[in-house]
C-alpha positions as CSV (number, residue, x, y, z in Angstrom):
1,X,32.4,-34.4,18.2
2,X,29.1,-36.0,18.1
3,X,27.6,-33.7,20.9
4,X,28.5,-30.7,18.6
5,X,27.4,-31.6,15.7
6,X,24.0,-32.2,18.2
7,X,24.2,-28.9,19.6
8,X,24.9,-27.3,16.2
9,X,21.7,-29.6,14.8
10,X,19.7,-28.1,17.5
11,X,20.7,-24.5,17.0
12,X,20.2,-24.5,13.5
13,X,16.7,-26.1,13.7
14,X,15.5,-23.4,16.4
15,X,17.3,-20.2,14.8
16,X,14.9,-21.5,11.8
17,X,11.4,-21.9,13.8
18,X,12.4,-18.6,15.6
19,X,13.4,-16.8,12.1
20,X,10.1,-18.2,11.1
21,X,7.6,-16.9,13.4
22,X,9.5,-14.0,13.4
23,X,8.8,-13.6,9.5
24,X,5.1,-14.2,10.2
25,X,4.7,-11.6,13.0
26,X,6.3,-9.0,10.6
27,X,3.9,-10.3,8.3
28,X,0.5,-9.5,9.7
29,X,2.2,-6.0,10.6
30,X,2.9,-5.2,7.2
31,X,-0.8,-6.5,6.3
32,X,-2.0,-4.1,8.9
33,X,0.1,-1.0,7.4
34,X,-0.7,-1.4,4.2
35,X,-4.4,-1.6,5.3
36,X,-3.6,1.3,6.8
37,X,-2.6,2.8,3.9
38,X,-5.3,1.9,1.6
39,X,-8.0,3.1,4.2
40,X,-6.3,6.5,4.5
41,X,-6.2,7.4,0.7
42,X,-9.9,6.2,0.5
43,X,-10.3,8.8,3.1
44,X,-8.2,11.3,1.8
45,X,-10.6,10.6,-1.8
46,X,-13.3,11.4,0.6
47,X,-12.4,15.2,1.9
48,X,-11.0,13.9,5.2
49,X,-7.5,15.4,6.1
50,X,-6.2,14.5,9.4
51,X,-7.1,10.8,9.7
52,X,-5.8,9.8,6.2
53,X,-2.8,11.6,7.8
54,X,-2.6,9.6,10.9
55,X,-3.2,6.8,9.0
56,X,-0.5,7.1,7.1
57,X,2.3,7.9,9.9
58,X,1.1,4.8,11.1
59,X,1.5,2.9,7.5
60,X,5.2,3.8,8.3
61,X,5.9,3.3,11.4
62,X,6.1,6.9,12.9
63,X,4.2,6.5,16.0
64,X,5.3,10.3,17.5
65,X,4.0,11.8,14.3
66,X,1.0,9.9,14.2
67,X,0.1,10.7,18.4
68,X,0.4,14.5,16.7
69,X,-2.0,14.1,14.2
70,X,-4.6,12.2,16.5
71,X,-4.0,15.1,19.5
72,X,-4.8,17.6,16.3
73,X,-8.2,15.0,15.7
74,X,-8.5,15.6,19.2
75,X,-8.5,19.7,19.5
76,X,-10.6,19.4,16.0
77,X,-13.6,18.0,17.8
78,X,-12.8,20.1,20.9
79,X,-12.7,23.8,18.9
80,X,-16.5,23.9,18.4
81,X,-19.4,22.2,15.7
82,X,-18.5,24.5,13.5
83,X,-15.3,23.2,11.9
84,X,-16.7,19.7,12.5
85,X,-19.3,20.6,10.3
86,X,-17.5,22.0,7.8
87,X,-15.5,18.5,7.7
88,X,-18.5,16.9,7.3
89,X,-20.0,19.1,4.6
90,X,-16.9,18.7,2.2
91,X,-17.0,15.2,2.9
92,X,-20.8,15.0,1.8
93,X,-19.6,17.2,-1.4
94,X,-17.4,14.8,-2.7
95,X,-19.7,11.9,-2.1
96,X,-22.4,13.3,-4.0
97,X,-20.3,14.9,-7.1
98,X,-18.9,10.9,-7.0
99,X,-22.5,9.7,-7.1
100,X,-23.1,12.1,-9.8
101,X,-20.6,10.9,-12.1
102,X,-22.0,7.5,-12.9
103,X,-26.0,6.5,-14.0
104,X,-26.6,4.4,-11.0
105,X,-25.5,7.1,-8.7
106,X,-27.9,10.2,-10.7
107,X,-31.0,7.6,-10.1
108,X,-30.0,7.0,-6.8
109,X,-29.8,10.4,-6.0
110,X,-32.8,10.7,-7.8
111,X,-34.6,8.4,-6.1
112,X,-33.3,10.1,-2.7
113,X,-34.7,13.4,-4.1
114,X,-38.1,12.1,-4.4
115,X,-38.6,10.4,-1.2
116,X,-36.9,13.4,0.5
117,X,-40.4,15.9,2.4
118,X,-39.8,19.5,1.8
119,X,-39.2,21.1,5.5
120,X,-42.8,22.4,7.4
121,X,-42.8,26.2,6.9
122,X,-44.8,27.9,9.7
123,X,-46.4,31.0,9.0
């Protein structure tokens, strides 16, 4: 009787330590998605598409969707400079009509604009 009530005693202690750290690991994965997730609608505010898209496979946990997305990140930067750039240039779009909306962002642009040198034109 006494060696049960031991084993049982035992048991109970280490099914709660394991359920514990168990609780904890899924923890600091949930932490991570839902970093995931607030980095990839940032982004997607931004003009990027396909890593706020990978970004948020990951935040739920579909890996073969997310492998996808990065192999189409992959082919993206492979097809040329041309649709690279064109990522880049609605990217710099949104930034500045975000900088445009508020007074600190006019005066920074502002401020940009008047340190900016025109280009060298040879003749």
């Amino acid at each position: 009787m006494m060696n049960a009530v031991a084993v049982s005693v035992v048991v109970t202690v280490a099914a709660y330590f394991i359920g514990m750290r168990i609780i904890r690991f899924d923890t600091r994965v949930e932490k991570r998605r839902r970093a995931a997730q607030k980095l990839a609608i940032k982004l997607g505010t931004l003009g990027l598409v396909k890593i706020p898209e990978a970004l948020g496979d990951y935040s739920i946990g579909d890996y073969s969707e997310m492998g996808e997305k990065f192999i189409d990140i992959v082919k993206l930067f492979c097809s040329g400079e041309e649709a690279i750039l064109a990522e880049f240039a609605q990217i710099f779009s949104n930034l500045l009509r975000a900088k445009l909306t508020s007074e600190e962002g006019r005066a920074y642009v502002a401020a940009m604009l008047a340190d900016a040198t025109p280009p060298k034109v040879e003749a």
